[in-house]
Phi, psi and omega in degrees: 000133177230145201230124162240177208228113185202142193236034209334154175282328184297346211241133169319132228253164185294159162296320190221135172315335179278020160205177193251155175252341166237131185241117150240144208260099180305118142244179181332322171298328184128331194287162157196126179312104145264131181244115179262154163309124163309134153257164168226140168230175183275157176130149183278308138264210186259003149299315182274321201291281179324296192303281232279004134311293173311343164281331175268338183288359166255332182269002159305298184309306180259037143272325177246062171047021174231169167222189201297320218273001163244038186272161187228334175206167179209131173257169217204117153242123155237138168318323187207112191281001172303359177242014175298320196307302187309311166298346175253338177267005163265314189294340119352309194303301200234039171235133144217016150304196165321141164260161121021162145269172186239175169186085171230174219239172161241121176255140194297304187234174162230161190320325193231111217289034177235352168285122152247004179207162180205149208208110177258125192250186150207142212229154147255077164313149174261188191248141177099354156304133167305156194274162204260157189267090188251159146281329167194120189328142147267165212242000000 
């Protein structure tokens, strides 16, 4: 099993040097676990908020030779759950298979107090995807 760390270049870049937005975990078949970082986006609500997480978490996702339809679970944090319908009807927009499992939680703040939503996956690469363009293995 090999576990890289990658912050892709293809990909709207982290708010702080201090974490990977993607850990994906290789194994012997070829397959592999993307586990993304909760993202946030810019907008004044949580419909402009919500597309530009799903915008960055699909050009996360096709860096590393995946797409929304192999995300497998998804966690949710919103500031005020009086808004899933709004948040489910952009996120509807861009999961539209099978969805995912789900989880979502209402958090009093999120890191950055203009976030109203954050939004965390994991994806399931097949074997046989193309391999991912990372930057760099952990060590």
């Amino acid at each position: 099993m090999q576990i890289t760390l990658d912050n892709p270049a293809s990909a709207p870049q982290p708010l702080s040097p201090y974490y990977s937005q993607v850990a994906r975990v290789e194994h012997a078949d070829g397959s592999a676990l993307l586990f993304l970082s909760g993202q946030i986006a810019e907008g004044t609500t949580v419909a402009e908020q919500t597309r530009g997480i799903f915008e960055t978490i699909a050009a996360l996702l096709e860096a590393h030779g995946a797409a929304l339809a192999d995300v497998v679970t998804i966690r949710t944090c919103l500031t005020d759950i009086g808004t899933l319908d709004e948040y489910g009807t952009v996120r509807r927009q861009f999961l539209t298979g099978t969805p995912p499992t789900s989880m979502t939680f209402e958090v009093p703040r999120l890191f950055r107090p203009e976030a109203l939503v954050e939004v965390e996956v994991v994806a399931a690469v097949r074997s046989g995807s193309r391999r991912c363009r990372c930057s760099r293995p952990a060590t």
